[in-house]
C-alpha positions in Angstrom: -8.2 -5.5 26.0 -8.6 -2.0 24.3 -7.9 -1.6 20.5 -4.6 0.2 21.5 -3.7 -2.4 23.7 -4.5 -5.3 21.1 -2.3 -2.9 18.3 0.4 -2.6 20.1 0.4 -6.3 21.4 0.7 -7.2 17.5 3.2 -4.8 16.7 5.6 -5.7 19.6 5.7 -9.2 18.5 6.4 -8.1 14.6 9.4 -9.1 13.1 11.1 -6.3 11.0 9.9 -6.6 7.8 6.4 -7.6 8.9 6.5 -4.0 10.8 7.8 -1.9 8.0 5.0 -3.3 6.2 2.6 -2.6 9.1 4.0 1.0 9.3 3.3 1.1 5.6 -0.4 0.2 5.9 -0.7 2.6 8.5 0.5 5.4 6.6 -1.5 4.6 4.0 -5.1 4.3 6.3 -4.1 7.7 7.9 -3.8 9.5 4.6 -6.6 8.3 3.6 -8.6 9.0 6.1 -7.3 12.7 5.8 -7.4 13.0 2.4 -10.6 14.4 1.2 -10.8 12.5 -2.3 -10.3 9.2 -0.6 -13.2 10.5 2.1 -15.3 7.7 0.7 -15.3 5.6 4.1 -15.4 1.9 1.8 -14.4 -1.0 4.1 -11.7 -3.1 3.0 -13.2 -6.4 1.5 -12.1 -10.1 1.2 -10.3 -8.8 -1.8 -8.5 -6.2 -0.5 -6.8 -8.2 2.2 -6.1 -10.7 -0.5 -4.3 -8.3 -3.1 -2.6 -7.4 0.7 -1.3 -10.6 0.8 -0.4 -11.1 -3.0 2.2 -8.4 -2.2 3.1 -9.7 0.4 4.1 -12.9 -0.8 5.5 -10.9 -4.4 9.5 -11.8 -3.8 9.7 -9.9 -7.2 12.1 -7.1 -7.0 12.4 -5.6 -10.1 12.0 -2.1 -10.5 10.7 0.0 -12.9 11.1 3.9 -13.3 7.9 5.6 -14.7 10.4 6.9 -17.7 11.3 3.2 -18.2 7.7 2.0 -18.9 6.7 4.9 -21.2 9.8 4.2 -22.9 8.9 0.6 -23.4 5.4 1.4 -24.3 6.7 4.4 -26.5 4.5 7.0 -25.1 5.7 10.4 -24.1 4.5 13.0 -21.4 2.8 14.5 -24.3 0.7 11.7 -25.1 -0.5 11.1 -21.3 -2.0 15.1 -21.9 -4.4 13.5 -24.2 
């Protein structure tokens, strides 16, 4: 079985949120792998794929806007310059 075919075996038996967070991944590897900065070709370790699957498992859904936490930390734009 090719790598396409083993890829799209997985994905075809993915239930929705499990593919939106494949699709997710995938964005992420293909910018990466465009994206000269991030040109440093490191394979993922054993921690990688388990911060991976802390998020995963994260039913936390609070959000926070980036104004929110420099409000809380009170910090300004200004003071990110330094």
């Amino acid at each position: 079985m090719s790598v396409k075919e083993k890829a799209d075996f997985y994905l075809s038996n993915l239930s929705e949120p499990y593919l939106q967070n494949a699709i997710t991944y995938l964005q992420f590897l293909h910018k990466q792998s465009e994206d000269a900065k991030y040109a440093h070709n490191t394979p993922l370790d054993a921690f990688d794929y388990h911060l991976a699957m802390m998020v995963e498992d994260d039913d936390c859904n609070d959000r926070f806007s980036f104004d929110e936490v420099l409000q809380e930390l009170g910090l300004t734009y200004e003071d990110l310059q330094d």
